[in-house]
C-alpha positions as CSV (number, residue, x, y, z in Angstrom):
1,X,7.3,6.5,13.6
2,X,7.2,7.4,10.2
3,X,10.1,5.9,7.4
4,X,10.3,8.5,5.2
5,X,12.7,8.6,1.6
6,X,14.4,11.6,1.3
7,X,16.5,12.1,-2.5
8,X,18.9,14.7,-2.9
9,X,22.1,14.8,-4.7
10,X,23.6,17.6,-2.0
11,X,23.9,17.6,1.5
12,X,23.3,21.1,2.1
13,X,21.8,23.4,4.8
14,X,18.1,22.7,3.4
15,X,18.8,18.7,3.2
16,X,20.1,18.7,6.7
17,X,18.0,21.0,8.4
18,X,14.8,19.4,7.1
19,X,16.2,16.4,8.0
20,X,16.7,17.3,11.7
21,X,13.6,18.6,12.2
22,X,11.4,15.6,10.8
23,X,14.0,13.5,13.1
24,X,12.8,15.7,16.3
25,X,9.5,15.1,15.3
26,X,9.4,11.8,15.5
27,X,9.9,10.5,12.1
28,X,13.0,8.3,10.6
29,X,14.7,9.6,7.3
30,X,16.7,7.7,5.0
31,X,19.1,9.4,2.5
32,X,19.6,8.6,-1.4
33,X,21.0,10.4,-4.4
34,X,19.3,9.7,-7.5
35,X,21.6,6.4,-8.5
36,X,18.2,3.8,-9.3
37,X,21.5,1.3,-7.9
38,X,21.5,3.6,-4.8
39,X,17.5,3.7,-4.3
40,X,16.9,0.3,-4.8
41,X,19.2,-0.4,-2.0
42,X,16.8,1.3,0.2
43,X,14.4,-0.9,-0.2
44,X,10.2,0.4,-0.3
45,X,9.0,0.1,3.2
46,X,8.9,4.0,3.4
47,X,5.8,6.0,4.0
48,X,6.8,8.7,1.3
49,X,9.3,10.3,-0.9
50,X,11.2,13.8,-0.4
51,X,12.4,15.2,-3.8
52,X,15.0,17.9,-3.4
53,X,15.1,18.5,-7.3
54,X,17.7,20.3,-7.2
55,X,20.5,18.5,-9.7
56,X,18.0,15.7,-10.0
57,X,18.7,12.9,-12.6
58,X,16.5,11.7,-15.3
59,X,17.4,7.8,-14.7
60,X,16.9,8.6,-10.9
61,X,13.3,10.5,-11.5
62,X,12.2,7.4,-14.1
63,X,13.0,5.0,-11.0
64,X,11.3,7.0,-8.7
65,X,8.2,7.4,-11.2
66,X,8.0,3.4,-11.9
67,X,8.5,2.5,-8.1
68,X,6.1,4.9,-7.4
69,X,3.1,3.7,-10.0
70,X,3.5,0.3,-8.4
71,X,3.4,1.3,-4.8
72,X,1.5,4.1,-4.9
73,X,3.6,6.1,-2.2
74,X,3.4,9.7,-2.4
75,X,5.5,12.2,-2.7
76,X,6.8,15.2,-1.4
77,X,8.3,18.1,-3.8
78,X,10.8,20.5,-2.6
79,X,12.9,22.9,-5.4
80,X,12.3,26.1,-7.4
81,X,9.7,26.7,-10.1
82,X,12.1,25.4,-13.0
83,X,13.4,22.5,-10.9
84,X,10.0,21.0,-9.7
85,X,9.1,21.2,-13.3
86,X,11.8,18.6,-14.7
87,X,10.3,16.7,-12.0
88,X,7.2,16.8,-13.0
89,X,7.8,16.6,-16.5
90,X,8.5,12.9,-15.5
91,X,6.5,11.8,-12.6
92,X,3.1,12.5,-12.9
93,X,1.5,15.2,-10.8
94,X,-1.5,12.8,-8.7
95,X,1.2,11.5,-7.1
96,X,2.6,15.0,-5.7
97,X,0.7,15.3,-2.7
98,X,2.6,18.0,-1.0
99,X,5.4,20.5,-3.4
100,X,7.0,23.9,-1.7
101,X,8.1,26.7,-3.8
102,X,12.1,28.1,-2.7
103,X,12.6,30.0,-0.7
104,X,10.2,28.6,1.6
105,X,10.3,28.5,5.7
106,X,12.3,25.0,6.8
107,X,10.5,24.8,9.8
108,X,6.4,25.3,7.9
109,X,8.1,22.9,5.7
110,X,8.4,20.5,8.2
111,X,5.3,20.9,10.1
112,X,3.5,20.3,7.3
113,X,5.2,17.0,6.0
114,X,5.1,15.7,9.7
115,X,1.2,16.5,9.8
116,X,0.7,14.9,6.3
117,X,2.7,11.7,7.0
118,X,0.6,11.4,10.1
119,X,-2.9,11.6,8.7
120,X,-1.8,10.1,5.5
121,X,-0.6,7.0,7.6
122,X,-4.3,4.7,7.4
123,X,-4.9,5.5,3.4
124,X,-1.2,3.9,2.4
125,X,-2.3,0.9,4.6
126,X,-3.2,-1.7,1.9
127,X,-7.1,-2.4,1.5
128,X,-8.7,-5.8,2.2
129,X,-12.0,-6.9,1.5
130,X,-13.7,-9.4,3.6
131,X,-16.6,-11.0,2.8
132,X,-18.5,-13.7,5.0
133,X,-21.9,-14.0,5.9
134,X,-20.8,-14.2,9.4
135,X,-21.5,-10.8,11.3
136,X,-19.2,-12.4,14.1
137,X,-16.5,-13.5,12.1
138,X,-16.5,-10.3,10.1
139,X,-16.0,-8.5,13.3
140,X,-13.2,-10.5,14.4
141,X,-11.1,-10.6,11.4
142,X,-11.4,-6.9,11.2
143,X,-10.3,-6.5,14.9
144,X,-7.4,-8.8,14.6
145,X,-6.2,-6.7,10.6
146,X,-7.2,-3.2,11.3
147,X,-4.4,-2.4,12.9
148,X,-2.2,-3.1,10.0
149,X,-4.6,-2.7,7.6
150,X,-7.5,-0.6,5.8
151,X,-10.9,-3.5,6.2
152,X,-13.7,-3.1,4.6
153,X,-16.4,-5.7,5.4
154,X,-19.5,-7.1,3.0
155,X,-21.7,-9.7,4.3
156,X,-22.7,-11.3,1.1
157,X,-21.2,-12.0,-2.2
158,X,-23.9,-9.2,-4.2
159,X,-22.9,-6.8,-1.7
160,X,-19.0,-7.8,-2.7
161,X,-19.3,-6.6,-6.4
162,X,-21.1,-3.4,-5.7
163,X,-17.9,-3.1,-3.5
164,X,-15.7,-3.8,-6.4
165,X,-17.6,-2.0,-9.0
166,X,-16.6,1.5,-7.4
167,X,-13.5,0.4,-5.2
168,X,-9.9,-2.3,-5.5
169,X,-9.1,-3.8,-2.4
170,X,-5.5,-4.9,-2.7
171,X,-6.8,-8.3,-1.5
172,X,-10.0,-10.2,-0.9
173,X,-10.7,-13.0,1.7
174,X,-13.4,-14.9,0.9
175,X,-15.7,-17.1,2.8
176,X,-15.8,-20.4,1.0
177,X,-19.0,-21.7,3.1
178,X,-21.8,-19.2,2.3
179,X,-25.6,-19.3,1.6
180,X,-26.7,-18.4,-1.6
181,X,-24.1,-17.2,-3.2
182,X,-21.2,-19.1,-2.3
183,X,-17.1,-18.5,-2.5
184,X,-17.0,-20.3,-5.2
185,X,-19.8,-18.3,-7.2
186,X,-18.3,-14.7,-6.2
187,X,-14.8,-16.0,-7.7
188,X,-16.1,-16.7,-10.9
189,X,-18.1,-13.6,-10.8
190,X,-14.6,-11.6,-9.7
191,X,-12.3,-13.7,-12.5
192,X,-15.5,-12.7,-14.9
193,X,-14.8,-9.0,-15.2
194,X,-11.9,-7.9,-16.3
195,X,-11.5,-4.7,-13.8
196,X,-11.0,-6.5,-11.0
197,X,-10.1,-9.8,-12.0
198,X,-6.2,-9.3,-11.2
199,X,-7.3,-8.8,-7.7
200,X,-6.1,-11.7,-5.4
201,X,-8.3,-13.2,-3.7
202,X,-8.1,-16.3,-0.9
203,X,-10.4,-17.9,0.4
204,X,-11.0,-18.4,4.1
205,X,-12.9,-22.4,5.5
206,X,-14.0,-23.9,8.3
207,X,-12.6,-27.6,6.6
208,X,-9.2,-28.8,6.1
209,X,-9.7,-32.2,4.9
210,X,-8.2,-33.5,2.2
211,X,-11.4,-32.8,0.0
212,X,-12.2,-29.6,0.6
213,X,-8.7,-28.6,0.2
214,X,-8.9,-30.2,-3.0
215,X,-12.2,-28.4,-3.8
216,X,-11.1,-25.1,-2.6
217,X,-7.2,-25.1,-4.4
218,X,-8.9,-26.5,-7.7
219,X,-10.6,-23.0,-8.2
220,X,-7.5,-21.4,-8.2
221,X,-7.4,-18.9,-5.5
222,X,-3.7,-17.0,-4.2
223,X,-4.1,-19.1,-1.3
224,X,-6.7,-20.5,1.3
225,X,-6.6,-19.9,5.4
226,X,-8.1,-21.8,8.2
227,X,-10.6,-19.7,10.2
228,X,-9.6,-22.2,13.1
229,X,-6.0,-20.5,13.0
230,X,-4.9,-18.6,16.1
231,X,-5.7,-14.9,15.0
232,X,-2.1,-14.1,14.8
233,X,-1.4,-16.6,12.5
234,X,-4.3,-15.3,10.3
235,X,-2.4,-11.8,10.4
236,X,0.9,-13.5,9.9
237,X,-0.1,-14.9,6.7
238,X,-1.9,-11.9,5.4
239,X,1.4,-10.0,5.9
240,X,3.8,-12.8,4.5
241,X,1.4,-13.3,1.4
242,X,1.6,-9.4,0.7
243,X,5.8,-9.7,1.0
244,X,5.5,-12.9,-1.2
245,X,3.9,-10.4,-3.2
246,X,5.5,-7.3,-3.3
247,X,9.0,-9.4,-4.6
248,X,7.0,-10.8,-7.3
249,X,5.9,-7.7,-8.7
């Protein structure tokens, strides 16, 4: 089931007839106006964003455009011609994935949203990047995340950057124990260029004793786990880590 925003200032036949119909289908929707005090209330841990631009607000559409830069959430534009354009006049158009011209068929309209939430779903999962030398333990963590999450894996820390150099992972776990090039190596080569040295990166370890913990929270990392933690432990802090996150922001 799909949590999808929908922002409207009216209540009318459109509103509540999309609304039905996305409900029948199997998704959730949330109403708002354009009050930032009102959309802030509901929170961001929606798939996507309705517009109804009809009698849309400026302060409403700048919220919308901020929270939507950060999360990048897409969104969904319903008005006419004139009234999708003082939408777009604000938030930039990449992030208008889906927009319907009045008058338009309620039901299309609704098939089509439905079928875009639904294959949309895996690319708003957030990207991790794990590296490990480990062909076993790469195949476990990614068993135990990819259900929650987008995992792409790299068995080496030279196979990392060419990762990075085209792609940014919302998170890296990094093996601290490898050959060669070790965890410690690949973070200084990560916190080295500026593209991709705001990604977050923690490092995953076989050793928890008080000098390697030492060693490993001396470099710095946004945090360390266990690889002897129970699997849903690992996932558990993964997801509390991106909350931690998503408040600090």
């Amino acid at each position: 089931m799909a949590k999808i925003l929908f922002v409207s200032e009216r209540n009318n036949f459109t509103v509540v007839s999309l609304t039905k119909m996305l409900e029948e289908k199997g998704d959730k929707v949330i109403h708002s106006s354009f009050s930032p005090d009102e959309l802030d209330k509901n929170g961001n841990d929606f798939r996507v964003t309705i517009i109804y631009a009809e009698d849309s607000k400026i302060e409403g559409l700048i919220y919308i455009k901020d929270r939507t830069i950060e999360d990048n959430k897409p969104i969904i534009l319903l008005g006419d011609v004139n009234q999708k354009q003082d939408v777009m006049d604000i938030i930039p158009y990449q992030f208008i994935k889906l927009d319907f011209t009045r008058p338009f068929n309620i039901k299309e309209v609704a098939e089509k949203i439905s079928k875009f939430v639904s294959e949309d779903a895996s690319h708003l999962k957030k990207k991790i990047l794990v590296v490990d030398d480990s062909g076993t333990a790469l195949r476990n963590i990614k068993g135990w995340l990819e259900e929650k999450y987008q995992v792409i894996l790299a068995n080496s820390g030279t196979m990392a950057i060419k990762y990075l150099a085209m792609n940014r992972p919302d998170l890296i776990l990094l093996d601290y124990e490898m050959p060669v090039c070790d965890g410690k190596q690949v973070l200084e080569m990560i916190r080295s260029e500026s593209e991709f040295s705001g990604i977050p990166v923690i490092f995953l370890t076989n050793k928890n004793d008080k000098a390697s913990v030492l060693n490993v929270s001396a470099l710095k990392p946004d945090g360390y786990l266990l690889k002897t933690m129970e699997p849903n432990q690992i996932v558990k802090s993964i997801d509390e880590y991106f909350e931690k996150r998503k408040w600090k922001m």
